[in-house]
C-alpha positions as CSV (number, residue, x, y, z in Angstrom):
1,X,-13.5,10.1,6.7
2,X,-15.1,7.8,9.3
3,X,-16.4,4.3,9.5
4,X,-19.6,5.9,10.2
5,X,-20.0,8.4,7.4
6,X,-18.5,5.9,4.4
7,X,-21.7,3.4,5.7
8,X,-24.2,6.6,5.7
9,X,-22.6,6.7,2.0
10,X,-23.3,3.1,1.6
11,X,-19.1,2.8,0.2
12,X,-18.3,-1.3,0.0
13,X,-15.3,-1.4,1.7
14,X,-14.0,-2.7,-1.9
15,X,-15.3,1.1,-3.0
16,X,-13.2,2.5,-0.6
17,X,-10.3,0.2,-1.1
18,X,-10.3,1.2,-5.0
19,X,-10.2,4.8,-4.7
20,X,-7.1,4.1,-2.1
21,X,-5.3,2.4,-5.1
22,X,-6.2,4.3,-7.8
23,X,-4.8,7.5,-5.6
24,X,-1.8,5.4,-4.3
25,X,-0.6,5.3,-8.0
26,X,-1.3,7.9,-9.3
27,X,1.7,9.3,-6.8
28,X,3.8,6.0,-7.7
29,X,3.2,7.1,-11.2
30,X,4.5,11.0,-10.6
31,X,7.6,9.7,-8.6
32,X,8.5,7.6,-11.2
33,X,9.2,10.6,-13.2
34,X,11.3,12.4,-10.4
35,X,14.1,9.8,-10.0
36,X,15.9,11.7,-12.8
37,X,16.5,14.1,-10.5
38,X,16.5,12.4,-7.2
39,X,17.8,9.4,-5.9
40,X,14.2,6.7,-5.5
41,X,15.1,6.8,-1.7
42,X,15.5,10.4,-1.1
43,X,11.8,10.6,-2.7
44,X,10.2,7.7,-0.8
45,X,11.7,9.5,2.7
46,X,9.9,12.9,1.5
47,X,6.5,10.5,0.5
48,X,6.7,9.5,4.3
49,X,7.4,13.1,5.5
50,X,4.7,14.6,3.5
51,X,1.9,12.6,4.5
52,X,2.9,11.9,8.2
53,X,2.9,15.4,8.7
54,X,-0.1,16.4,7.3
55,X,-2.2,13.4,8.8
56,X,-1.0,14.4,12.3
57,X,-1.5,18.3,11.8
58,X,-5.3,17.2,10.8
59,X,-5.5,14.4,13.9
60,X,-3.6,16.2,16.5
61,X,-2.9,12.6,18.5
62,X,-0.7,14.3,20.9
63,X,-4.4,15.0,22.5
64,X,-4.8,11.4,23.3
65,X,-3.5,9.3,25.7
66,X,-1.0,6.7,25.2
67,X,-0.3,3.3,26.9
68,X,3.3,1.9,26.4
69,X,2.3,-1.1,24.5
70,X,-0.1,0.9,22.1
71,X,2.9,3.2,21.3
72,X,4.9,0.3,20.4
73,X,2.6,-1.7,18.0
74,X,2.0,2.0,16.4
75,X,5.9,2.0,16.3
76,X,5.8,-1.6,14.7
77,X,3.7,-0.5,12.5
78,X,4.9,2.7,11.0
79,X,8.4,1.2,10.2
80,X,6.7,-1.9,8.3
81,X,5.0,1.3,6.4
82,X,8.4,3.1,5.7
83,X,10.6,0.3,4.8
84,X,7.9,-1.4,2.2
85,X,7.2,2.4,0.7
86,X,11.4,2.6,0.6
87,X,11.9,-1.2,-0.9
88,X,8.6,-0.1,-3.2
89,X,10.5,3.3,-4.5
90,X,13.7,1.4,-5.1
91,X,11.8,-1.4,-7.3
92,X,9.9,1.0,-9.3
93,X,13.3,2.4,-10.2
94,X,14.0,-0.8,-12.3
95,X,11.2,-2.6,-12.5
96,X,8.0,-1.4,-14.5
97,X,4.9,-0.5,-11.8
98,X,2.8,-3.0,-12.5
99,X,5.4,-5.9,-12.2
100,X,7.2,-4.0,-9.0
101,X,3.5,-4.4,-7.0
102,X,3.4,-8.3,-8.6
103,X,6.4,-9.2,-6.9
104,X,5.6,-7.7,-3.6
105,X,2.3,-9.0,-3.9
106,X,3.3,-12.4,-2.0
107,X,3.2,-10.8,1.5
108,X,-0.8,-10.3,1.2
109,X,-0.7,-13.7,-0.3
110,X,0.6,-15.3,2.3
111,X,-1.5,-13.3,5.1
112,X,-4.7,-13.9,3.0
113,X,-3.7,-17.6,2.9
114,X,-3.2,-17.8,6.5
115,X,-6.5,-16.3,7.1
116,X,-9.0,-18.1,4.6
117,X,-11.6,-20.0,6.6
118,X,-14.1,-21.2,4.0
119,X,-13.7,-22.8,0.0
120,X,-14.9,-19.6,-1.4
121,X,-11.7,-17.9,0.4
122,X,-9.5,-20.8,-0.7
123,X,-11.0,-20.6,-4.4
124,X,-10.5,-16.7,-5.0
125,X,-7.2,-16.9,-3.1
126,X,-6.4,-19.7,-6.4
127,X,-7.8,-16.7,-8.7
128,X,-5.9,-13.9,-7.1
129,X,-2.4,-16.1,-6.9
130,X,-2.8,-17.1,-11.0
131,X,-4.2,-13.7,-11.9
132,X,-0.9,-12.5,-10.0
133,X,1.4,-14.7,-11.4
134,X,0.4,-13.3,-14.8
135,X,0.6,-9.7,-14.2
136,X,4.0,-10.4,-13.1
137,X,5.1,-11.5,-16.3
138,X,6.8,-15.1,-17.1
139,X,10.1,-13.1,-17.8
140,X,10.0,-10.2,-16.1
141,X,11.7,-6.9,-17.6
142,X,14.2,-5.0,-14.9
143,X,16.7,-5.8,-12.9
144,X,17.7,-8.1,-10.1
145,X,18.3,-5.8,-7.6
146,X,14.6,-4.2,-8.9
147,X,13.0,-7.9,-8.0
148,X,14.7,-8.2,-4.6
149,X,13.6,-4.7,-3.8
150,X,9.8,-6.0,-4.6
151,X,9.9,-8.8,-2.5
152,X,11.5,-7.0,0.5
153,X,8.5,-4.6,-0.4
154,X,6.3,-7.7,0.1
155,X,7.5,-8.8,3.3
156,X,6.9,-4.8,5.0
157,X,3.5,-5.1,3.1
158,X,2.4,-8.4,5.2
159,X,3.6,-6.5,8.8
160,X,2.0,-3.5,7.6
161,X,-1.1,-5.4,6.8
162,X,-0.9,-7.4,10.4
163,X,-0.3,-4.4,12.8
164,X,-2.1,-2.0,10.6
165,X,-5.3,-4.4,11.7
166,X,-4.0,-4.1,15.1
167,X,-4.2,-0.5,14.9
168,X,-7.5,-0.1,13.7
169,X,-8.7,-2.1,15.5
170,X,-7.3,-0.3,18.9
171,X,-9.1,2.8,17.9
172,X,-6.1,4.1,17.2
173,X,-7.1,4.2,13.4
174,X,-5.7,8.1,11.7
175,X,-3.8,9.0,15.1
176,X,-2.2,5.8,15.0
177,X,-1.2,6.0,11.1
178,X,0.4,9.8,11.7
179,X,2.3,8.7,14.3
180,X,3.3,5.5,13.1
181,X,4.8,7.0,10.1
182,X,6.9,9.7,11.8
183,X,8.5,7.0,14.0
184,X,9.2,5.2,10.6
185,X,10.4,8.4,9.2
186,X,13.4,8.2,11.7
187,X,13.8,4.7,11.2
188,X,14.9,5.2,7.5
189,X,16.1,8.7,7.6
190,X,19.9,7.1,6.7
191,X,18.5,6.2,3.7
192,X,16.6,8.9,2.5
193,X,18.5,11.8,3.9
194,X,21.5,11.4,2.2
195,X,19.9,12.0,-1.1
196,X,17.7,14.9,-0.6
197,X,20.6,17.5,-1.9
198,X,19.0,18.1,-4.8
199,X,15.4,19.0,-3.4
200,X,16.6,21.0,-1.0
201,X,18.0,23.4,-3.9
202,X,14.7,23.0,-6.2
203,X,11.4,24.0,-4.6
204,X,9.5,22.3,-6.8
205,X,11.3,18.9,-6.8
206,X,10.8,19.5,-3.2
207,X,6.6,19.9,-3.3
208,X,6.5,17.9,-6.1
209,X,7.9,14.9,-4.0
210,X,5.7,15.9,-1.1
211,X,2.8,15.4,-3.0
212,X,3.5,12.2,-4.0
213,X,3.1,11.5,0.0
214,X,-0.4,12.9,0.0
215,X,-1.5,10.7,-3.1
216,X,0.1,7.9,-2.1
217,X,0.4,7.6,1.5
218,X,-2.4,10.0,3.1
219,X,-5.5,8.9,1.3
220,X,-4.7,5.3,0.3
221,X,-3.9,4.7,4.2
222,X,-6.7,6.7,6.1
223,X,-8.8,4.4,3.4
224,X,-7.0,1.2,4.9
225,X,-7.5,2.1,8.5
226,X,-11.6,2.9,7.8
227,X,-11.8,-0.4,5.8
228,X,-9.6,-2.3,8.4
229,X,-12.1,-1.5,10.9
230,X,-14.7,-3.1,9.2
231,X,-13.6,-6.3,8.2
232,X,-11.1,-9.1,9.1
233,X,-7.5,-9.0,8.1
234,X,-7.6,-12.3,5.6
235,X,-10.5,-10.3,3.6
236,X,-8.2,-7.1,3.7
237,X,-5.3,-8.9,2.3
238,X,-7.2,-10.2,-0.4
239,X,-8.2,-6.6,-1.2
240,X,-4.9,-6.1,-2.2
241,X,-5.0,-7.8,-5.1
242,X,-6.7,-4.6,-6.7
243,X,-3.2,-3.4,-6.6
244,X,-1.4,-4.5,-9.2
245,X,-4.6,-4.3,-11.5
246,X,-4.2,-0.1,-10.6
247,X,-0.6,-0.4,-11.0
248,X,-0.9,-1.9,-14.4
249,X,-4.1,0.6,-15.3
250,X,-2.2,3.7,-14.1
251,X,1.3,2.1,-15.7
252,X,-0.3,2.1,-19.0
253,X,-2.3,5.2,-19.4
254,X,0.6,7.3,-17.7
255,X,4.1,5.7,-18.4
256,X,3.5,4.0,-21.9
257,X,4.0,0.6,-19.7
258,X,1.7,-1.1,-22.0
259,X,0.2,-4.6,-20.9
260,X,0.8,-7.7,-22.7
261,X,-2.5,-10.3,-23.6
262,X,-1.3,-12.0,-20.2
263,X,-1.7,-9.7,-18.0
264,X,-5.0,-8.6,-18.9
265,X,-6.0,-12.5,-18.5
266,X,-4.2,-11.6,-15.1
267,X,-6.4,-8.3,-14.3
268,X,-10.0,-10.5,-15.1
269,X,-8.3,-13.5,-12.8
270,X,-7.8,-11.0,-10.0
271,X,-11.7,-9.4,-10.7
272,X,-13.0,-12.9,-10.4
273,X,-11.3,-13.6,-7.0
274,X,-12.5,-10.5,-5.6
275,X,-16.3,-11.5,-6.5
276,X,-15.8,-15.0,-5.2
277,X,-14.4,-13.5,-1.7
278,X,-16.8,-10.5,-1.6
279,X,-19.5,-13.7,-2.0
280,X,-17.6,-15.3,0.9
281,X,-17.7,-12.5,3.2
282,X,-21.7,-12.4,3.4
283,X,-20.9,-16.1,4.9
284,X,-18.4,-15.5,7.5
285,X,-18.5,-14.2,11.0
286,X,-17.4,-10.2,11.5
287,X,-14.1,-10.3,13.4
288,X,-14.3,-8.7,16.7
């Protein structure tokens, strides 16, 4: 998919942000049901695998030329991706999915805060941050180790979110993400690697993990770098907060992770702030 052709389809970059998270998971949710039979870490290295092998057999980017300091942003880039899809894996272990992506969810907070330039941001940052706070749950279930997992994930999600804008923005976009995330397949191999006895003895395990990669790596993140293109990295990061509404959509109707009265306050909260800043982004200047 291009930049080009989701305009010609007239896709909102929050229409192409939504079917990212709803296909993001959608994996999360099948993973969940492999840790019985392998370690969380040895399925988020095979996630990575999966997906960064597939994106570059599709790009090819060894058919473009790279300067140094492009391969190292990419490099930056694709180990922010593997350790907050490892730290993600290990939270989800513990923690139900909806709450996992609420506690990580402070990383695009904080970029989102960093970036708002007019009231509207500022106001449906407010609604995104108490719609959060309530989909995380006053007393969350899971534990401790689960939570520190999710805000590790959190603070991979803001790099990820920075230098994935620098990426896109490079033209890098699809060649950039393949690469980035074999580099940050290397980077974590010694914790993934150790656990991936048991795939390598079940071919199904084995696809079944690699699938997960194509769900939730492959589309969701070809979707970030079309919609990253197109607008500025405080308005992306805001996007995010469709997240945990997915999480706690696809948590219900496909682990039984039913959501309390709260959270579904939480889920209009976060619906509000993403009409207040889709309002705000018809007043404010396209970033270069």
């Amino acid at each position: 998919m291009t930049t080009g052709r989701s305009r010609q389809l007239g896709w909102t970059p929050e229409a192409l942000f939504a079917v990212g998270a709803v296909s993001q998971y959608l994996g999360a949710s099948i993973a969940v049901h492999l840790f019985d039979r392998l370690d969380p870490a040895g399925v988020a290295w095979l996630r990575v695998l999966g997906a960064g092998v597939l994106v570059v057999a599709i790009r090819r980017p060894w058919r473009r030329r790279w300067a140094r300091g492009t391969f190292a942003w990419t490099a930056a880039f694709g180990i922010c991706l593997a350790l907050m899809n490892l730290c993600f894996y290990l939270a989800i272990d513990t923690l139900p999915l909806g709450n996992a992506v609420a506690f990580e969810f402070w990383g695009p907070i904080a970029v989102a805060a960093l970036g708002s330039r007019t009231r509207r941001s500022a106001l449906a940052l407010v609604f995104a941050v108490a719609g959060i706070a309530l989909l995380s749950g006053i007393a969350p279930s899971g534990s401790a180790s689960g939570v520190f997992f999710a805000v590790a994930a959190g603070g991979a999600w803001a790099g990820y979110i920075v230098l994935g804008h620098r990426v896109a923005r490079t033209g890098l976009a699809a060649d950039g993400l393949g690469v980035g995330m074999l580099i940050g397949l290397l980077a974590v191999a010694p914790f993934g690697v150790p656990h991936l006895g048991p795939a390598l003895v079940a071919p199904g395990l084995l696809l079944a993990a690699l699938a997960t990669g194509v769900l939730s790596n492959a589309v969701p993140y070809v979707l970030d770098q079309v919609v990253l293109q197109r607008v500025e990295v405080a308005r992306f990061a805001l996007l995010q907060s469709m997240l945990p509404v997915s999480a706690t959509v696809l948590g219900f109707l496909l682990l039984a992770q039913r959501p309390s009265g709260g959270e579904l306050v939480g889920i209009g909260l976060v619906v509000v702030a993403l009409a207040l800043r889709g309002r705000a982004a018809a007043t404010e200047p396209v970033a270069p």
